[in-house]
C-alpha positions in Angstrom: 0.1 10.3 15.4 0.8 7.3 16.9 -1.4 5.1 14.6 -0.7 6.5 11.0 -3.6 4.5 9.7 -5.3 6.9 11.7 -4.5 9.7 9.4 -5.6 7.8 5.9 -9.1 9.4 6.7 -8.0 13.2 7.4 -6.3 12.9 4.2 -8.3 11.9 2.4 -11.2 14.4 3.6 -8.1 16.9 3.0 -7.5 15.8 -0.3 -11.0 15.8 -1.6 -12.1 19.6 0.1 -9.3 20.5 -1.9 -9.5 19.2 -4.6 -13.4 20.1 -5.1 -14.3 22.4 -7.8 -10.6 23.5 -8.0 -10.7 24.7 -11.5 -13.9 26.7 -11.6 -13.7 28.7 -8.8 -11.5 29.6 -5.7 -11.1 26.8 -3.5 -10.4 28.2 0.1 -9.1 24.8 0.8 -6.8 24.5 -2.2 -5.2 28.5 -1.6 -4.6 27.6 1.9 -2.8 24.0 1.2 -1.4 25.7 -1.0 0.5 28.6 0.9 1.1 25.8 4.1 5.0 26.5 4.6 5.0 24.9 8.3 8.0 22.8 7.6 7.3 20.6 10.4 4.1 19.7 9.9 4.7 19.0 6.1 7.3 16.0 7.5 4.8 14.5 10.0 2.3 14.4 7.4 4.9 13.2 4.8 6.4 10.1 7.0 2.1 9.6 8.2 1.5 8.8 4.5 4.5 6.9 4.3 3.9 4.5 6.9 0.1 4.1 5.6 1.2 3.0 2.3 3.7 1.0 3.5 1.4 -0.8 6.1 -1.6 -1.0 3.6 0.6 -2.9 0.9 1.6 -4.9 3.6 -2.2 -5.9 4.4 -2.5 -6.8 0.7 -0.3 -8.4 0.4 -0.8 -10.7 3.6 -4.0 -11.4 2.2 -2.7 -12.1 -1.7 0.8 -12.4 -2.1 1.1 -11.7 -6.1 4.7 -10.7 -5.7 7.4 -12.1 -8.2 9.3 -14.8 -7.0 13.1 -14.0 -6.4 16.0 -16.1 -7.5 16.9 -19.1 -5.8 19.2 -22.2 -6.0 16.5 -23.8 -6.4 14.4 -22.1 -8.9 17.8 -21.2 -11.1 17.8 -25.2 -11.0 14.4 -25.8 -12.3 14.9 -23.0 -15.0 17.5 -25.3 -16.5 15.9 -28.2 -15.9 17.5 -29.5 -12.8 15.0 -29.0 -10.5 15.7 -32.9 -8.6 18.4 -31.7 -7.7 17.1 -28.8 -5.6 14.1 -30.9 -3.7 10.3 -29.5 -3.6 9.5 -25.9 -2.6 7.2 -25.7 0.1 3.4 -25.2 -1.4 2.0 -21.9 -0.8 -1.8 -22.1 0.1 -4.0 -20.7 -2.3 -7.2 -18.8 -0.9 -10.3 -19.2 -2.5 -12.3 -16.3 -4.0 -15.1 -16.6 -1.7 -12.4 -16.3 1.0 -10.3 -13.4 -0.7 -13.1 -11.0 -1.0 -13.9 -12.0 2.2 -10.5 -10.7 3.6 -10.1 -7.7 1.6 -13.7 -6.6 2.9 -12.1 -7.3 6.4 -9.2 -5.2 5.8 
């Protein structure tokens, strides 16, 4: 696919027809995914659902960035307690909730 958010969709229509009453009965869905040996096809669908989860994380986090800080000079500085010495970090600008549901229901 050119798009692999494209694919999130099939899958998941894929996932859940499979899925469906899979331990009480005979799921044709299930047997068939189940016997798929197309090699192929298994890494298209493989690096698809790679690039979805990579590109949906990516949206989150654009929209809340809750990721841990990594070390700095600066904030090894202001762990010790010489944090003049390092200058002011940039502020990063906090969205309000109103505005984060707002974004999510966007995305």
């Amino acid at each position: 696919m050119e798009n692999p958010l494209n694919a999130t969709q099939p899958f998941l229509l894929a996932g859940l027809l499979a899925n469906y009453n899979k331990f009480e009965a005979r799921n044709p869905y299930h047997v068939r995914f189940a016997d798929f040996v197309n090699d192929d096809t298994i890494k298209k669908i493989a690096r698809d659902i790679d690039q979805t989860c990579v590109d949906l994380r990516d949206q989150y986090v654009g929209i809340q960035n809750d990721l841990p800080e990594g070390w700095t000079i600066g904030g090894t500085l202001s762990y010790i307690g010489l944090g003049a010495l390092a200058g002011s970090a940039p502020a990063t600008p906090v969205l309000s909730e109103d505005d984060l549901k707002g974004a999510f229901a966007k995305q």
